[in-house]
C-alpha positions as CSV (number, residue, x, y, z in Angstrom):
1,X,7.9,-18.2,4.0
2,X,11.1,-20.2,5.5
3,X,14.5,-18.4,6.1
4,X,17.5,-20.2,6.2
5,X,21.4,-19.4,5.8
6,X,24.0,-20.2,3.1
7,X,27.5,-21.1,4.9
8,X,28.4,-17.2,4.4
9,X,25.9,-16.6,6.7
10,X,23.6,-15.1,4.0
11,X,19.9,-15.2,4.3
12,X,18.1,-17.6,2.0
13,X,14.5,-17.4,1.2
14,X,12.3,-20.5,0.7
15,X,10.1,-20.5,-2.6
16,X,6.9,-21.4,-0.5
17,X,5.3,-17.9,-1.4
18,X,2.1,-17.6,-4.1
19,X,3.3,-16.7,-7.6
20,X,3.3,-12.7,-7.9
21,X,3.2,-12.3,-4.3
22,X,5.3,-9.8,-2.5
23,X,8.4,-10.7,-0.1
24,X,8.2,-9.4,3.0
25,X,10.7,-6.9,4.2
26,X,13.5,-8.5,5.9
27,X,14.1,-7.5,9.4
28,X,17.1,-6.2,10.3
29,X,17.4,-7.3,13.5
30,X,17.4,-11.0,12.4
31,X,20.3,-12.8,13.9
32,X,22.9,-14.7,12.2
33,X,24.1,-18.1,13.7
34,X,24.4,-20.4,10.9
35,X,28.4,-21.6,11.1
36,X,29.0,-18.7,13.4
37,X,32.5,-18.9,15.5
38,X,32.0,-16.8,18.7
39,X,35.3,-15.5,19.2
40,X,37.0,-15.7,15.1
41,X,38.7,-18.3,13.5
42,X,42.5,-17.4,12.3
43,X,42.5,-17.0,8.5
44,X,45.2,-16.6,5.9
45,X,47.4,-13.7,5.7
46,X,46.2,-13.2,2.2
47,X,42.3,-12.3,3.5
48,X,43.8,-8.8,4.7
49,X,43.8,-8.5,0.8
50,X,40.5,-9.6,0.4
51,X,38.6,-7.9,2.7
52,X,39.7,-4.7,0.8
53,X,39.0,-5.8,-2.4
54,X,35.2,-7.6,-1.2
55,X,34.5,-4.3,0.8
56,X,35.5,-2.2,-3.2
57,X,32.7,-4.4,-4.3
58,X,30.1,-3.5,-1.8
59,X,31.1,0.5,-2.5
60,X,30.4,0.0,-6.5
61,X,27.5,-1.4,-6.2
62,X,26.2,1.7,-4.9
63,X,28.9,4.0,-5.2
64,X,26.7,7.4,-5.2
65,X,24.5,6.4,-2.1
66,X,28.0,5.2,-0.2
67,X,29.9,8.8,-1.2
68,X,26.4,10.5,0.2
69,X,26.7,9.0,3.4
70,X,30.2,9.5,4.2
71,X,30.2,13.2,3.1
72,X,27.2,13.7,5.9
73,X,29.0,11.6,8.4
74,X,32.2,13.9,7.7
75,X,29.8,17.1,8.3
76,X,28.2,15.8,11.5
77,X,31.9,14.9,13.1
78,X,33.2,18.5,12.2
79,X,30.2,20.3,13.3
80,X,30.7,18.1,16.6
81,X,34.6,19.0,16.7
82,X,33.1,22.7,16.4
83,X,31.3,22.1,20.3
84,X,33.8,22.4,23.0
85,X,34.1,19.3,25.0
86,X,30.5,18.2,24.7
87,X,31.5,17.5,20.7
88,X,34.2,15.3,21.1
89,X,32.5,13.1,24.0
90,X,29.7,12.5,21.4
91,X,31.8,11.5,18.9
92,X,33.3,9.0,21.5
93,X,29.6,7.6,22.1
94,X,27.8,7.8,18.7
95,X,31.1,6.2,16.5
96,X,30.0,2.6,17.0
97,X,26.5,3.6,16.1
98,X,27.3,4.6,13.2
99,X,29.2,1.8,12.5
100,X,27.0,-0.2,12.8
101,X,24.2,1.4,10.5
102,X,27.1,1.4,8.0
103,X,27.5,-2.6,8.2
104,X,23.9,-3.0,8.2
105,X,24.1,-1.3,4.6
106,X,27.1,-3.5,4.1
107,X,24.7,-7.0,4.5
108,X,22.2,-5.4,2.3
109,X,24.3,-4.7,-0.4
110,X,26.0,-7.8,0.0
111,X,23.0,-9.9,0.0
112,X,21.7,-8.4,-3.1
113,X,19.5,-6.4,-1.5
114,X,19.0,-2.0,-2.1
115,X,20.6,-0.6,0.6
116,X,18.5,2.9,1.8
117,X,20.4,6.3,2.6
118,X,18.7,5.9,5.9
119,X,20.4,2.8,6.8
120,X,23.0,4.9,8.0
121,X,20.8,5.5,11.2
122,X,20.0,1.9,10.9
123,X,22.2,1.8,14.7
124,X,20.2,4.3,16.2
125,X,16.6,1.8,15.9
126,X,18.5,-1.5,16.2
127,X,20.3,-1.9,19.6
128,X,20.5,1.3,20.3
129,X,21.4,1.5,24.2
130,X,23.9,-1.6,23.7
131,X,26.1,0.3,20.9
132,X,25.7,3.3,23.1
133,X,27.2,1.7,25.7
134,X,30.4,0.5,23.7
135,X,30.7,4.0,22.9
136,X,30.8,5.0,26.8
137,X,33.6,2.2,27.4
138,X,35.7,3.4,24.6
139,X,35.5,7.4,25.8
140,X,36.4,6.2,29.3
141,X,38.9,3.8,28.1
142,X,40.7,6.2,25.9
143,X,40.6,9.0,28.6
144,X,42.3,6.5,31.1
145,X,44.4,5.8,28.9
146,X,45.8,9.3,28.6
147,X,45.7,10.1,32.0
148,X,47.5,6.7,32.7
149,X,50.4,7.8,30.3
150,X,50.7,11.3,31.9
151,X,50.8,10.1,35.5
152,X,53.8,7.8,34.1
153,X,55.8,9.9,32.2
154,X,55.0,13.2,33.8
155,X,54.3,15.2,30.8
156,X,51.4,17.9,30.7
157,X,48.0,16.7,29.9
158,X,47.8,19.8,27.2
159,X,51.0,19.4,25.2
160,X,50.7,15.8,25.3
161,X,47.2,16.2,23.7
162,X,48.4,18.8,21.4
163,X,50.7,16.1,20.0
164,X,48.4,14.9,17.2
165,X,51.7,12.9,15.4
166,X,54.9,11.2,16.7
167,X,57.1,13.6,14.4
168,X,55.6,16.5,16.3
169,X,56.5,15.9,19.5
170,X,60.0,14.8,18.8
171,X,60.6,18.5,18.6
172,X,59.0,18.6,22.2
173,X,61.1,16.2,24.2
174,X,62.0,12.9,24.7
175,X,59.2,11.9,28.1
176,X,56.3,13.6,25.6
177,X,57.5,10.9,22.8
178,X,57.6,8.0,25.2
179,X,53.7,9.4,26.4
180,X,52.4,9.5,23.2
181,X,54.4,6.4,22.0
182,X,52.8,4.9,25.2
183,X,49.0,6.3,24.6
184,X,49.2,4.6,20.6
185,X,50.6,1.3,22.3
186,X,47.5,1.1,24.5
187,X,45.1,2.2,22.9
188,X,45.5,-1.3,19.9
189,X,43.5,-3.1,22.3
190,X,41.2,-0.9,23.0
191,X,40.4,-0.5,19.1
192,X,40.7,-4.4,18.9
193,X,38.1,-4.7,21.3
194,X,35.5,-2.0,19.6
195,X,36.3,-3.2,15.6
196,X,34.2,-5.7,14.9
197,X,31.7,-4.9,18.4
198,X,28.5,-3.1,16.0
199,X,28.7,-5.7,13.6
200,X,28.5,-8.8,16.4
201,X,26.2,-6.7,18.5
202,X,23.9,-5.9,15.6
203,X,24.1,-9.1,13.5
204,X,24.2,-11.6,17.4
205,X,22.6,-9.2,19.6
206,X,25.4,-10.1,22.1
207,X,26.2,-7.6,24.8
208,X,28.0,-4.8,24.8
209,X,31.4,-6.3,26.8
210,X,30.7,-9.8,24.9
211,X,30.3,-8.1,22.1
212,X,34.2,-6.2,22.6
213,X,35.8,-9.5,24.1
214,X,34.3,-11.4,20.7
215,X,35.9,-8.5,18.7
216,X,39.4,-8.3,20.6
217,X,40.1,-12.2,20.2
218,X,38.9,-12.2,16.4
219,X,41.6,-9.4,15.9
220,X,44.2,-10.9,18.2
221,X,44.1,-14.4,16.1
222,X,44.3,-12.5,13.1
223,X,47.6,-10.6,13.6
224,X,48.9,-11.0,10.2
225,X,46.1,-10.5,8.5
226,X,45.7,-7.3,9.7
227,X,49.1,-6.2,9.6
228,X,48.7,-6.6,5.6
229,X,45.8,-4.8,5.5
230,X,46.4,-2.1,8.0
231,X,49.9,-1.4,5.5
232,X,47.7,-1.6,2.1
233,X,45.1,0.9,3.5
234,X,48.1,3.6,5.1
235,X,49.6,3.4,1.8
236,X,45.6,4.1,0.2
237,X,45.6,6.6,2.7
238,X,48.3,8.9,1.6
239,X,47.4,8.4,-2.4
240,X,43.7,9.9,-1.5
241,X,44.9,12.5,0.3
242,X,46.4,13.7,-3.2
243,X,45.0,15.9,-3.7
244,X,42.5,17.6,-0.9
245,X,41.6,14.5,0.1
246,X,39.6,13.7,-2.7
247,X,40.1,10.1,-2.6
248,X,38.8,9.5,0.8
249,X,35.5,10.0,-0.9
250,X,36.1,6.3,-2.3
251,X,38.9,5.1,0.7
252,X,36.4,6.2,3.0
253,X,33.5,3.8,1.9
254,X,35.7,1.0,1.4
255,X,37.4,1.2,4.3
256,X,33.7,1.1,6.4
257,X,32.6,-1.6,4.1
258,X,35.9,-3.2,4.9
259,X,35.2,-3.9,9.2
260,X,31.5,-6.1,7.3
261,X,33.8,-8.0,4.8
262,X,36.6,-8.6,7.5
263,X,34.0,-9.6,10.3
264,X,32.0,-11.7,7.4
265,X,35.0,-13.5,6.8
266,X,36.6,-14.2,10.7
267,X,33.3,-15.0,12.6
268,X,31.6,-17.5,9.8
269,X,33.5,-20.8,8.6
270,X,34.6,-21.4,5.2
């Protein structure tokens, strides 16, 4: 049996099997290059749109399996938010794993394929150590980060971290505004740089830093794109938290499915 690629960068199966005989599972470690651009192509404002409204397509498709896997991802981040320390370093390391078990279920659903509960581990077999280490540079990136901000503005470690939203620490002073103002400002590129990393690591097998430097400049020459689809998903945000967050049971999906439909659409041409 041949394999070849559609221009989405779908798989395509030759019809060179026997009549009645079974496919062959597909590997998912196979690599997509067909029409593949390295570092993104700029695309129109108007895909921020799309990649919201692809990535609702991919949740309905399997809506009850999608819900399932985000309600165990939520339990496993607040049981490690319940371990002092250790708990939120894992959640540094492990989040692009994840990710990238919940793109892998993003191809399969969006090749037609039936996506498997377990695919939400998919990271853990499939480039395991790489995703690991994108987890490692974004802990020690984000930790500089704060320390960097503290050492310039001169505001304690604790009450800076204690400062979860800009509104609180208004009440708290203007130098622990300007540090947490400071700490959201440099941690965009940081985020740029991990966003689309699991899906070009996974789908590319490039390294871990080629991997983050592919992801920053897709984001970078996609500015506007993003901007619309960062302000339709905030205002999404606060309509599922009404009420008890409810709605993040569906926002939550199509949000992960989102980063697959976003990176489907910046790193393949038209």
């Amino acid at each position: 049996m041949g394999e070849g690629y559609n221009r989405g960068g779908r798989i395509q199966m030759s019809a060179n099997l026997a009549p009645g005989a079974p496919t062959p599972a597909t590997d998912e470690t196979i690599v997509l290059r067909d029409n593949f651009v390295a570092h993104g192509r700029t695309v129109p404002t108007g895909n921020g749109w799309t990649w919201i409204t692809d990535a609702w397509s991919i949740f309905r498709r399997a809506a009850g399996l999608w819900i399932g896997m985000v309600l165990l991802l939520t339990v496993i981040y607040v049981v490690l938010a319940m371990l002092p320390a250790i708990g939120a370093v894992v959640s540094f390391v492990i989040g692009p794993v994840f990710t990238a078990g919940l793109v892998l279920a993003s191809r399969t659903i969006d090749q037609g394929g039936e996506v498997q509960f377990a695919q939400l581990f998919g990271g853990f077999k499939v480039r395991f150590g790489t995703l690991l280490m994108v987890g490692v540079v974004y802990l020690v990136g984000t930790v500089a980060i704060v320390f960097a901000s503290v050492a310039v503005t001169g505001v304690s470690l604790v009450g800076l971290l204690n400062a979860t939203a800009p509104e609180e620490a208004v009440t708290l002073g203007a130098p622990l505004l300007l540090a947490l103002l400071l700490v959201l400002g440099l941690m965009l590129p940081l985020l740029m740089a991990i966003w689309f990393a699991p899906a070009l690591i996974v789908f590319h097998e490039l390294g871990a830093m080629e991997a983050m430097k592919a992801s920053f400049l897709g984001c970078l020459r996609n500015f506007m794109p993003f901007l619309l689809y960062g302000v339709v998903l905030m205002i999404a945000a606060l309509i599922a938290s009404i009420p008890l967050m409810l709605g993040w049971l569906v926002l939550g999906p199509v949000m992960a499915a989102s980063i697959y439909t976003a990176y489907r659409d910046i790193y393949f041409t038209a």
